[in-house]
C-alpha positions as CSV (number, residue, x, y, z in Angstrom):
1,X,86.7,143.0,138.8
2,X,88.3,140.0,137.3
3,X,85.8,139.5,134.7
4,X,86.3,143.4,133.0
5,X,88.6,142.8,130.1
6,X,86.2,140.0,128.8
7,X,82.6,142.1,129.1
8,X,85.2,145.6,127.3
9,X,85.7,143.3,124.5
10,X,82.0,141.6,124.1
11,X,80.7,145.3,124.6
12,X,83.2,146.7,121.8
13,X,81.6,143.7,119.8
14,X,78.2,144.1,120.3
15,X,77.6,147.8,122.1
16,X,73.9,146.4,122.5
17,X,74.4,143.2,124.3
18,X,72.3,143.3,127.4
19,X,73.4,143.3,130.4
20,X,71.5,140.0,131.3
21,X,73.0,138.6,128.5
22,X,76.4,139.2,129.5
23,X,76.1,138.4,133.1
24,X,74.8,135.2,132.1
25,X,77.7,134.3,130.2
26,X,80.2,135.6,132.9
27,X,78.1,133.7,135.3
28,X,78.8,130.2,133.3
29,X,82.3,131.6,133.4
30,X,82.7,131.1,137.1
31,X,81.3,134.9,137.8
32,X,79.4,134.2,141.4
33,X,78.2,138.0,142.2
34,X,74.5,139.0,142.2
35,X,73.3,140.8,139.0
36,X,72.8,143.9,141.2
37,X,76.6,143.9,142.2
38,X,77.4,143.0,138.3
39,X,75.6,146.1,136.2
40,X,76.5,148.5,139.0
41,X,80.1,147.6,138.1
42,X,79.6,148.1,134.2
43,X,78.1,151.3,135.1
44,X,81.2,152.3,138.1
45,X,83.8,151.3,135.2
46,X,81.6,152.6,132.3
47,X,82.5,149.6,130.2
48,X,79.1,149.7,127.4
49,X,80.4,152.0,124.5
50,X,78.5,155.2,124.0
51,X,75.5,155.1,121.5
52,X,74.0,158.2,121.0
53,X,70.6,156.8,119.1
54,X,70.3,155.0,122.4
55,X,70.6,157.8,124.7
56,X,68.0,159.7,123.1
57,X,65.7,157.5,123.4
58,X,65.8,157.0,126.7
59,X,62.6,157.8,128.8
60,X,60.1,158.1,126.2
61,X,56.1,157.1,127.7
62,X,54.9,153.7,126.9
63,X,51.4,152.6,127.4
64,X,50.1,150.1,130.0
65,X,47.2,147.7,128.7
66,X,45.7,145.7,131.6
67,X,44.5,142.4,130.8
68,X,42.4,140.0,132.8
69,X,44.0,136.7,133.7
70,X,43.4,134.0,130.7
71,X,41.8,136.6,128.5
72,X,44.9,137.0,125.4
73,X,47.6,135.2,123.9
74,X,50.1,137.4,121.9
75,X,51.4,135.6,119.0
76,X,53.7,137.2,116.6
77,X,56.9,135.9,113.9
78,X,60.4,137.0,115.2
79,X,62.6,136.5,112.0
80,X,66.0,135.8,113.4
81,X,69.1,136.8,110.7
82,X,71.8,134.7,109.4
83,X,71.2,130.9,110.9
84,X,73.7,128.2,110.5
85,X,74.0,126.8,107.2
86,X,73.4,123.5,108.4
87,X,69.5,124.4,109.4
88,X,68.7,124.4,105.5
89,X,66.7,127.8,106.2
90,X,67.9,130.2,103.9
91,X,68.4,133.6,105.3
92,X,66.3,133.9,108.1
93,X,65.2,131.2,111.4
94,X,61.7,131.9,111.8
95,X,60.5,131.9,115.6
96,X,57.1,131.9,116.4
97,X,56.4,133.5,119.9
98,X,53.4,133.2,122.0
99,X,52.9,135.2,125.4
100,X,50.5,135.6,127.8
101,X,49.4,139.0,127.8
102,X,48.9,139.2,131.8
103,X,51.5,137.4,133.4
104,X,54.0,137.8,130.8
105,X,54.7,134.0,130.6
106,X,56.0,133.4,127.0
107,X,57.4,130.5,124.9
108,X,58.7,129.9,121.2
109,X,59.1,127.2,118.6
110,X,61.4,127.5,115.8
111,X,59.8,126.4,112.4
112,X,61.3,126.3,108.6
113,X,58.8,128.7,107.1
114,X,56.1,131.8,108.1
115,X,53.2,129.9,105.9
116,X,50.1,128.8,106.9
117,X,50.7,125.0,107.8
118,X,53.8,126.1,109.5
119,X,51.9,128.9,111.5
120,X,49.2,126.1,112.5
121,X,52.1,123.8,113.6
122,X,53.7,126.2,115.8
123,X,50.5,127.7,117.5
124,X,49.5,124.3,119.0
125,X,53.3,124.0,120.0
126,X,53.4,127.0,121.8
127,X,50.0,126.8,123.1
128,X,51.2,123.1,124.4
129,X,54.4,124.7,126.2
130,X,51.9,127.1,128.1
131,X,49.9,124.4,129.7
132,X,46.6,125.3,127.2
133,X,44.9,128.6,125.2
134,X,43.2,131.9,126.3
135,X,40.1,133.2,125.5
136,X,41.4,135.8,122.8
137,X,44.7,135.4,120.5
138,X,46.3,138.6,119.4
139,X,48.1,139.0,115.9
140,X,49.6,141.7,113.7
141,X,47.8,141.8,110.2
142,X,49.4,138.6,108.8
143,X,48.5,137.2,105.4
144,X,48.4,133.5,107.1
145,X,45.8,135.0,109.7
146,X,44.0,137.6,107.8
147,X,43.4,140.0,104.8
148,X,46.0,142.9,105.6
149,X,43.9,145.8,103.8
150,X,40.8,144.7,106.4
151,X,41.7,143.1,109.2
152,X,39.1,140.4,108.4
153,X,40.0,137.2,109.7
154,X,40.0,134.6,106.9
155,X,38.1,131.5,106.7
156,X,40.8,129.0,106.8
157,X,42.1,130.7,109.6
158,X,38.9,131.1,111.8
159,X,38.4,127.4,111.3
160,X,41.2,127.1,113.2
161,X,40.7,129.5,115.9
162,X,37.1,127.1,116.0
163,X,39.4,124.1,116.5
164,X,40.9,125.7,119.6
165,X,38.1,127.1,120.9
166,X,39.3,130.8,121.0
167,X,38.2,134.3,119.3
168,X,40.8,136.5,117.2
169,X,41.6,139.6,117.5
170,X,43.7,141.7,114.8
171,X,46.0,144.3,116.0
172,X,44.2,148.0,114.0
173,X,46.9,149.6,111.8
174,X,50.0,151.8,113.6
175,X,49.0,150.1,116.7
176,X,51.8,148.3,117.6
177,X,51.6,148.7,121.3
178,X,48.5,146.6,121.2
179,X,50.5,143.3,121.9
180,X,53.5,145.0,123.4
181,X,53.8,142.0,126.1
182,X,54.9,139.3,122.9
183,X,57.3,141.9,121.3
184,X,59.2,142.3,124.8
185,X,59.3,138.5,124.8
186,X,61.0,138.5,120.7
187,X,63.1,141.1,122.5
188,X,64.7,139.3,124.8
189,X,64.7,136.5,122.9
190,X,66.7,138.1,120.1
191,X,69.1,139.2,122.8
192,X,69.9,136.9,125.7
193,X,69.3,134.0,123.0
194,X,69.8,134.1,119.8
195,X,72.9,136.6,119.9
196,X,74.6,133.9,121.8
197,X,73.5,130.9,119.5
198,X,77.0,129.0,117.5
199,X,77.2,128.4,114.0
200,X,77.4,124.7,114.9
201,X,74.7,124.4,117.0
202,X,71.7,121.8,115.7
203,X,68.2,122.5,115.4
204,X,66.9,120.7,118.0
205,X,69.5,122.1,120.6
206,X,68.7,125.6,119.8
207,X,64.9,124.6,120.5
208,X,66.2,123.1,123.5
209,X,68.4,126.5,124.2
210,X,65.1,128.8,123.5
211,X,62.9,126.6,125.6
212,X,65.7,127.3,128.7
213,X,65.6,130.9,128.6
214,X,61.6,131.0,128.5
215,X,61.9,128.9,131.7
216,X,64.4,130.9,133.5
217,X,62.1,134.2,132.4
218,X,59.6,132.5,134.4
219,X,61.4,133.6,137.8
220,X,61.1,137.4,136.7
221,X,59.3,139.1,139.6
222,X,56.6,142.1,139.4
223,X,54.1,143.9,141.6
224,X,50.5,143.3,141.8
225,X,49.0,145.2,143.6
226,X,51.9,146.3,146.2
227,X,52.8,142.4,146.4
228,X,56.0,141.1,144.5
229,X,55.0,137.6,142.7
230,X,56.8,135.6,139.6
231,X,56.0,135.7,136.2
232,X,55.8,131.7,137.0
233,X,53.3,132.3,140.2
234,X,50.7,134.7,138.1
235,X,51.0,132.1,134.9
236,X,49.8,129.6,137.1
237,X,47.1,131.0,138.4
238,X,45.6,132.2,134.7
239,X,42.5,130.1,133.7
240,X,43.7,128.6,130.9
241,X,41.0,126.7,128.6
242,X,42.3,122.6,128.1
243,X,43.5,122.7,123.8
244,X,42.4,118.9,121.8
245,X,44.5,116.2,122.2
246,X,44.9,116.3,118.9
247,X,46.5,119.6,116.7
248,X,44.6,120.7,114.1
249,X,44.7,118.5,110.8
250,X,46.8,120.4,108.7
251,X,48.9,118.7,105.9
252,X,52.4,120.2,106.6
253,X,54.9,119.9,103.3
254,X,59.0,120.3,103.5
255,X,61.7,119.5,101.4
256,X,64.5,117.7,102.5
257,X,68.4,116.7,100.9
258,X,68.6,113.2,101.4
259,X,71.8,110.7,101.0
260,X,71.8,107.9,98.5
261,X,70.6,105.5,101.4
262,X,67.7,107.8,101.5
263,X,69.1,109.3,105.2
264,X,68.3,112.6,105.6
């Protein structure tokens, strides 16, 4: 395998890379093998490192929620550590995530903040990307969204839930695995993207790079009902409800460095 001495040393890196990850970059690397072929030689040479946090965990029961096509949205923050200096953002990119609880079609939108104008920004951004809104969106007990100690949606926020024509629904405390299908999509996207993302890279082309990888998760197949379909193939055919051609008016406040000639 010509290709072992470079996935040894990213494994002795990073003992978590996935295995999609890698066999994407050995794949831009000239790699032309299927991905069966590829992990069934990290497993024959036993190149991943030994982690034994990760071997106990393996085969716990995880619970299945069935949704109706165009019913829920999942939309939850993925707060991705140490972005290039050059983004301006501090400490932490914030991505917001939106996936469609039934097909499993998801995409993102990076932002400069987790507050509320930002949130509103984002939601009709992601909810553009997917071709238009479900019935129900899903969220974790955010401050932006809700009051945390109830649940109880707040007013700003069910105004714009109004706007868009769709009901909110708060996940109930400890009950994570209520929007399970979005937190598989900030899982891969912390993985196959953001682990691979340069110091140098701009903004924009991480968008760009974010926006790639929700497309090619598109081509993931499943089985519904003994029939093997794409993610892309059950998204389509999810009644999605047309979103205003207009977002919602929210007044949306940064700060920016400028130059003396006033260029950003």
């Amino acid at each position: 395998m010509p290709f072992l001495p470079y996935c040894r040393q990213r494994l002795a890196d990073d003992p978590h890379l996935w295995a999609s990850t890698l066999f994407d970059e050995v794949a831009a690397l000239g790699y032309e093998g299927a991905y069966s072929m590829f992990t069934r030689a990290l497993r024959r040479y036993q190149v991943r490192p030994h982690c034994e946090p990760c071997h106990a965990s393996t085969g716990r029961n995880v619970a299945v929620i069935v949704h109706p096509p165009g019913e829920e949205i999942q939309f939850d923050w993925l707060e991705l550590p140490d972005p290039p200096e050059s983004w301006g953002v501090g400490s932490h990119a914030h991505l917001l995530v939106g996936a469609l609880a039934h097909s499993g079609r998801w995409r993102a939108v990076l932002v400069e903040s987790e507050d509320f104008p930002h949130l509103v920004q984002a939601l009709d951004d992601v909810m553009r990307k997917l071709g238009g809104t479900a019935r129900r969106w899903r969220f974790d007990r955010m401050a932006t969204v809700c009051y945390p100690s109830s649940g109880q949606v707040t007013a700003s926020f069910a105004a714009v839930a109004k706007y868009y024509g769709a009901g909110v629904d708060i996940c109930p405390p400890r009950r994570g695995n209520r929007k399970g299908v979005v937190e598989k999509a900030n899982h891969s996207a912390a993985q196959r993207w953001w682990r691979t993302v340069p110091d140098g890279l701009s903004l924009p082309q991480a968008q760009s790079g974010v926006n790639k990888l929700a497309s090619r998760m598109d081509e993931r197949r499943r089985k519904v009902d003994g029939v093997s379909v794409t993610v892309a193939e059950l998204a389509d055919g999810e009644p999605m409800l047309d979103i205003p051609v207009r977002p919602f008016p929210a007044e949306l406040e940064v700060q920016r460095t400028v130059s003396p000639q006033s260029l950003a």
